[in-house]
C-alpha positions in Angstrom: 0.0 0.0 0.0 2.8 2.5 0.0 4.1 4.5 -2.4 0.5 4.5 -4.2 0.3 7.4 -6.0 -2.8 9.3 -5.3 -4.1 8.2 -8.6 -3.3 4.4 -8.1 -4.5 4.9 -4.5 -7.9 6.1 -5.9 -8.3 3.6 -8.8 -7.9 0.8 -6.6 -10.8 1.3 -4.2 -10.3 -2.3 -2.6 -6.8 -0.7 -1.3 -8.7 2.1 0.4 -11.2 -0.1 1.9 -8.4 -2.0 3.6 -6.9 1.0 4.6 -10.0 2.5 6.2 -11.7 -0.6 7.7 -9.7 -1.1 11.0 -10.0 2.5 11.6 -13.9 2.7 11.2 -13.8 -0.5 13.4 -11.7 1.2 16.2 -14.1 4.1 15.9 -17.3 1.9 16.3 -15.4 0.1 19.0 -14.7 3.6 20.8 -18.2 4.4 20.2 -19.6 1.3 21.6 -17.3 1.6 24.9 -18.9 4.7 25.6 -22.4 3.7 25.5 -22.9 5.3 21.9 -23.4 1.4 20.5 -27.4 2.1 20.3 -26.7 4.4 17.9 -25.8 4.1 14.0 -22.6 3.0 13.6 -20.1 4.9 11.4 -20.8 4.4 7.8 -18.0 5.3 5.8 -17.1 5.7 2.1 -14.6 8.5 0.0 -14.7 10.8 -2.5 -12.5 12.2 -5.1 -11.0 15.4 -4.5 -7.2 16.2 -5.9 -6.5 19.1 -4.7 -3.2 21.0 -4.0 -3.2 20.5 -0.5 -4.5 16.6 0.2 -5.0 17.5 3.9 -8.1 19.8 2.8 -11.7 18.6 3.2 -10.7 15.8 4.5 -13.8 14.4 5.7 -17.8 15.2 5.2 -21.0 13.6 7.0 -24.1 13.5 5.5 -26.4 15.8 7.6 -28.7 13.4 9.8 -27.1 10.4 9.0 -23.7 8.6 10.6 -22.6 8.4 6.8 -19.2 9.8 6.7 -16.7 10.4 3.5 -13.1 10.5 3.3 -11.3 12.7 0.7 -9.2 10.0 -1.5 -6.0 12.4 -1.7 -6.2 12.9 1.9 -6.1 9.2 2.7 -3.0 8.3 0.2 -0.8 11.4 1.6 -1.7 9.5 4.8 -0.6 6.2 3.5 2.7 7.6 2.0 3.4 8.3 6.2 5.8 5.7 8.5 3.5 6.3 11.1 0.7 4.0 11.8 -2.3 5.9 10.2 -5.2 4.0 11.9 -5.7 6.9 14.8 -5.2 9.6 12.1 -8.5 7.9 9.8 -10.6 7.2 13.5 -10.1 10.7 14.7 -11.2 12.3 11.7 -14.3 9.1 11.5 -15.0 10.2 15.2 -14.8 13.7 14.4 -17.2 13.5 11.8 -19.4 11.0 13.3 -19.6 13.9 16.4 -21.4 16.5 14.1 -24.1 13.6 13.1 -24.6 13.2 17.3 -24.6 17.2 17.6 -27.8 16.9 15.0 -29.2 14.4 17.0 -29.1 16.5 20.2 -30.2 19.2 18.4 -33.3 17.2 17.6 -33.5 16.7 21.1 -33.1 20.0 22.8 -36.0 21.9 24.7 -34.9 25.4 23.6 -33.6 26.3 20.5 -29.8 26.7 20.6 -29.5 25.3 24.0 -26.7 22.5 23.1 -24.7 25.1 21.1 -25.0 27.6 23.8 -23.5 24.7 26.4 -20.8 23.9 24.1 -20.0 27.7 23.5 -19.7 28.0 27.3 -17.7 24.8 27.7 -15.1 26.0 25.0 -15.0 29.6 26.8 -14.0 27.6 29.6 -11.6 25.7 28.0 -10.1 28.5 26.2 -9.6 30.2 29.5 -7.9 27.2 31.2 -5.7 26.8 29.1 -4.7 30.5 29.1 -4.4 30.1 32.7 -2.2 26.7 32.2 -0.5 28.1 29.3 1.1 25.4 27.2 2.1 23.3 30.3 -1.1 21.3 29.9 -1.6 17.7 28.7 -0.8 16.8 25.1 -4.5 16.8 23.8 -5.7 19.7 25.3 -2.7 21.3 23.2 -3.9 19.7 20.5 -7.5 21.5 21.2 -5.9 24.7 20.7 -5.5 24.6 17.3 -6.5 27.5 14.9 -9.2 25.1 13.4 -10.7 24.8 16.8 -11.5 28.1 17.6 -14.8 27.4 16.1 -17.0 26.2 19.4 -18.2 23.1 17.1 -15.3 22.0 15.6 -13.6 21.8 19.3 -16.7 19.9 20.4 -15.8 17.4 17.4 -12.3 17.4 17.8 -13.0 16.8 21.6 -15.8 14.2 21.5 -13.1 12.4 19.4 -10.9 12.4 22.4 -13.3 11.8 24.8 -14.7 8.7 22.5 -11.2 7.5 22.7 -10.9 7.8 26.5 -7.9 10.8 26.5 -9.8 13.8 27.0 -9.3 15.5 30.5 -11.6 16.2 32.8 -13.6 18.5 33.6 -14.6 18.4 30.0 -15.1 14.7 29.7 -17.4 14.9 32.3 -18.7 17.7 30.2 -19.0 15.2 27.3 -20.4 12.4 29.8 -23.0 14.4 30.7 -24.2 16.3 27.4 -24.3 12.8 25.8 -25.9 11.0 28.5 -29.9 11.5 26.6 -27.8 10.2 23.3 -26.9 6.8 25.5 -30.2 5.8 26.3 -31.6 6.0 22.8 -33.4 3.1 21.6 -31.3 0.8 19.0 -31.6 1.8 15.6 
């Protein structure tokens, strides 16, 4: 599977469906430990885009559904690395999968706006944390800081990732327990 070109990567399909399966079965496993199993699992399948930067778009979900797409050039860049990708493809699955569970709580909510407000004050919190930490704080709240997470969404999905996986720190995966505890007790689907 190395040294695919992006082209080769993207004609043979089979090849990205290898490369894509454990990580969508971590990310249902992840899911599952945290109660989420009730729920659709993660549904993924790619798309083409060749673009001049392969990291871009790199994933989409399909508004009210768990149906997630990986950008082709993203995933053979990622394939070209030494590094062991399967983390790389579940966080950005996980990510992804957070924005169909955001809709879902949406659906949910009493008052219009309530779970964005919550999650507006919970990144207000975390923002000033870790100004008041500065960068001595663990590795994935770093991470959290990023420019692309100064959207109060895109933390929440970059953070429900973490907290799916078991790494985020508390207090905002008790944060997460708590917001998603309706989500647990859904019926199977």
């Amino acid at each position: 599977m190395r040294f695919l070109s992006s082209a080769q990567f993207i004609e043979r399909s089979q090849v990205a469906d290898e490369f894509v399966a454990p990580s969508a079965a971590l990310a249902n496993r992840l899911l599952g430990a945290r109660g989420l199993d009730r729920l659709p699992p993660c549904s993924v399948s790619y798309f083409v885009e060749e673009l001049h930067r392969p990291g871009a778009a790199i994933g989409l979900h399909t508004k009210g559904t768990a149906e997630i797409r990986l950008n082709l050039a993203w995933l053979a860049d990622l394939a070209q690395r030494a590094a062991d990708p399967e983390w790389e493809v579940a966080f950005v699955v996980l990510h992804e999968y957070a924005h169909f569970v955001l809709d879902l709580l949406e659906a949910r909510e009493t008052g219009a706006g309530a779970v964005r407000r919550r999650i507006a004050a919970e990144h207000a919190d975390f923002l000033s944390r870790m100004r008041r930490l500065g960068w001595l704080a663990d590795p994935v709240s770093r991470k959290l800081l990023s420019d692309h997470n100064s959207v109060a969404e895109e933390w929440y999905c970059d953070a429900f990732a973490y907290w799916a996986a078991g790494t985020l720190p508390d207090p905002h995966a008790a944060f997460f327990d708590e917001l998603l505890a309706g989500v647990r007790g859904l019926p199977a689907a």
